[in-house]
C-alpha positions in Angstrom: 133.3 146.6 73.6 136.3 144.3 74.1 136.0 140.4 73.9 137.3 140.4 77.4 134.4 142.8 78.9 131.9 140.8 77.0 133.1 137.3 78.5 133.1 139.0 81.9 129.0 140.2 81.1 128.3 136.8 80.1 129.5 135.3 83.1 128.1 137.8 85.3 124.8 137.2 83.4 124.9 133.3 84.0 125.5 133.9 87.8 123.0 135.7 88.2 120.5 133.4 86.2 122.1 130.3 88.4 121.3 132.8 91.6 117.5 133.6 90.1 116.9 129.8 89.7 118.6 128.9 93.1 116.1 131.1 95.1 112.9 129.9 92.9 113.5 126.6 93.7 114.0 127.9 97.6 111.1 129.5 97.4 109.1 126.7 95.9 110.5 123.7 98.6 109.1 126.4 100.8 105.6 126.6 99.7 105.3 122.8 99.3 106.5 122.7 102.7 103.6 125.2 103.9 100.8 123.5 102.1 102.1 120.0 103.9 101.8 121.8 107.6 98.2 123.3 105.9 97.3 119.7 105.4 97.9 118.2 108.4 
């Protein structure tokens, strides 16, 4: 495999670590969010 391809992986990799952590952290704000309304 090429240095080029593997660059290209790497970045594809990191996106779609940045995209994982982006919707964890949605999907937390949400919960918090839920148990608030539960506590009221």
């Amino acid at each position: 495999m090429d240095q080029e391809a593997r660059g290209k992986l790497e970045r594809q990799r990191i996106k779609d670590e940045a995209k994982a952590e982006e919707a964890r952290r949605g999907l937390l704000e949400l919960q918090v969010e839920l148990a608030a309304m539960e506590s009221t």
